[in-house]
Steps between C-alpha positions, in 0.01 A plus 500: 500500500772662659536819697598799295811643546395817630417565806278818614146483370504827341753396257249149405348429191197450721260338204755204434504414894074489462603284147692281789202468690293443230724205385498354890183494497470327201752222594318437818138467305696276274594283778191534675321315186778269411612359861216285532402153585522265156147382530354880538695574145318219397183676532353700185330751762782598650741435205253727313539771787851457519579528127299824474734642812812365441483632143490871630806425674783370244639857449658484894860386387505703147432817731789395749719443251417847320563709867833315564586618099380865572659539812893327454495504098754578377741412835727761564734357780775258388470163503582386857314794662192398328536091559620616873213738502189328371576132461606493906113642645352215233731213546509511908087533571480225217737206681330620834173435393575179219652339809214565753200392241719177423545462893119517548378146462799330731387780734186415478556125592760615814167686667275149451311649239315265237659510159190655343523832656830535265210500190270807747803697387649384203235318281692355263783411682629089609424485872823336520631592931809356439821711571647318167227637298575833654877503456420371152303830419741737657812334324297578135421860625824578261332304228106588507238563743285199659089507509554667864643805421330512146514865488859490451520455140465847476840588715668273281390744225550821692891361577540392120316896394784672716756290359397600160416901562870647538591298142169603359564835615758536293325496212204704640745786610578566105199351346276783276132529612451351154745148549277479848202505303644240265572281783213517580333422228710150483443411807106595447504225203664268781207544723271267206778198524313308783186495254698409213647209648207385621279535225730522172816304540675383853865574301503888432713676330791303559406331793575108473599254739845578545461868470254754750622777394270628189505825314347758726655313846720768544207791515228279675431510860421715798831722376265622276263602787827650669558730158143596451494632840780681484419628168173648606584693818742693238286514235132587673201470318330782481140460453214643638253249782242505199726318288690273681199365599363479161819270415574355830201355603414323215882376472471392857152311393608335232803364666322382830237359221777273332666458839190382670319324216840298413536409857118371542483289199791310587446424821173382389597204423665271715873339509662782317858525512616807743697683191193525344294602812681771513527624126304777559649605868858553279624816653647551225238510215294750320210481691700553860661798343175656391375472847791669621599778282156671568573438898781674438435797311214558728714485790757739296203802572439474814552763708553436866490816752340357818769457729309188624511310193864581446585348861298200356659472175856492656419273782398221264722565298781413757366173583413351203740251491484426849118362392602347191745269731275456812130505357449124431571463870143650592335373148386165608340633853316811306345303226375261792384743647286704237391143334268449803316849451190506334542698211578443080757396438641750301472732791656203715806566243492909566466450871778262509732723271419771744546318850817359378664821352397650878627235723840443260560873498447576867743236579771605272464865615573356880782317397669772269451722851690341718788569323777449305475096532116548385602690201740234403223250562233656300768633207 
């Protein structure tokens, strides 16, 4: 989610800043169907609606994570330049904005405001205006994020990926395009252990009560996300349009099938607990990777010569992570907004996704112009 490290736009992989928007605009349709009042996801018509969109979205984070591993994999500055470097524009925007989502409610109740405007923004949140319950939520910031600033859990992530890339880059540095591949294929088998707990045996491989770290613990996870990324923008597949699409789409069908299907048919019934609600939203699983690999590969091909585009591509590319931190700040007000409109509501969901991605970018564009103090706002 990061800006790349280079600066003129001739010299930018142009397709993997449109794979940035692409993933953006995926976490903000995400949010757009998940940031909803309780009793509305309640609701089979709209769960129904917001099963079949959400599913199309789970690749957002798997795509982030396979830019950040294209771009900085492996790490060639030493140690402290690239903590000094990278973990500095993550770390600073993060506290900024953990602190002023915490703040929010004990705002809220200094202006007079009734304690259920806190839920207009954040629906899932206590609407607790106490400055205790604030302080208590910035002093965990260290620790985890709170149901204000829920999009955090991500930076936590992000930190904990570029913590891990200059050690894994050691490895990647000397590694044959064959032990890559091997790697790979590990951490592929990882990507079934969610199921297999679930539906074969909650100890796996190892795992017991006193022990969490199992046989393939060591190659599961978005690192494998970070290595496939990085793998394919030096090893291109070179296929013709014809036949990626031949293997793509049905790939990417089969895996929002299983994604979607999965999803629907445990939500259908009521009182489930959340690990298994979201099973089937597991980033990392089999059926989020086949959604993504296709996206891309596709993306790998494209060709982008209007100047236009390119000025696009870059500009959101800069501020994604200046709407990853501040988005949830104009959620609440957009979805109010498009849930009084007339229309189905899986378009409510596409018009909301929209709206939101508009209003969230605009703003962080302003602030990142005014200066250096905007750019170390928005990251």
């Amino acid at each position: 989610m990061k800006e790349p490290s280079y600066a003129s736009s001739d010299k930018r992989i142009i397709w993997l800043d449109l794979v940035k928007f692409i993933a953006i605009f995926m976490m903000i349709a995400v949010h757009c169907t998940d940031n909803v009042t309780p009793a509305e996801r309640s609701e089979p018509w709209y769960n129904l609606w917001g099963s079949f969109y959400g599913s199309f979205m789970r690749p957002a984070i798997p795509l982030f994570v396979m830019v950040t591993g294209a771009l900085l994999l492996p790490v060639r500055e030493n140690l402290s330049t690239f903590y000094g470097k990278r973990l500095t524009r993550i770390v600073v925007p993060f506290l900024i904005w953990s602190v002023l989502y915490n703040l929010f409610p004990w705002i809220t109740g200094l202006l007079g405001l009734s304690p259920t405007v806190i839920n207009d923004f954040f629906a899932w949140a206590e609407p607790d205006q106490s400055f205790s319950g604030a302080l208590h939520h910035i002093l965990m910031i260290p620790f985890n994020f709170s149901l204000l600033a829920v999009q955090m859990w991500y930076v936590y992530l992000l930190i904990g990926l570029y913590l891990y890339m200059p050690i894994f880059s050691a490895w990647v540095r000397q590694a044959s395009v064959r032990e890559q591949r091997f790697f790979l294929l590990l951490w592929f088998v990882s990507l079934f252990i969610p199921y297999l707990r679930e539906y074969l045996t909650k100890d796996l491989w190892g795992t017991c009560s006193w022990n969490e770290f199992g046989l393939l613990y060591y190659f599961a996870g978005l690192n494998g996300y970070l290595l496939l990324g990085h793998y394919l923008i030096n090893n291109p597949v070179n296929i013709s349009w014809s036949r990626l699409i031949a293997f793509g789409l049905p790939v990417f069908i089969t895996g929002y099938c299983i994604t979607f299907l999965g999803f629907k048919s445990v939500t259908a019934v009521p009182g489930q607990p959340v690990e298994l609600v979201e099973l089937f939203f597991t980033y990392c699983s089999p059926n989020v990777l086949m959604m993504t690999l296709p996206l891309f590969l596709a993306m790998q091909k494209v060709k982008i010569r209007s100047e236009r585009t390119r000025r696009f591509a870059v500009n959101i590319s800069t501020c994604t992570l200046g709407i990853w931190m501040s988005h949830y700040l104009f959620l609440g007000p957009c979805y109010m907004l498009v849930e009084s409109l007339p229309i189905h509501t899986m378009l409510k969901m596409i018009v909301c996704t929209i709206l939101l991605l508009s209003v969230t970018w605009i703003f962080v564009y302003t602030v990142r112009k005014s200066g250096n103090i905007g750019r170390w706002i928005m990251g």
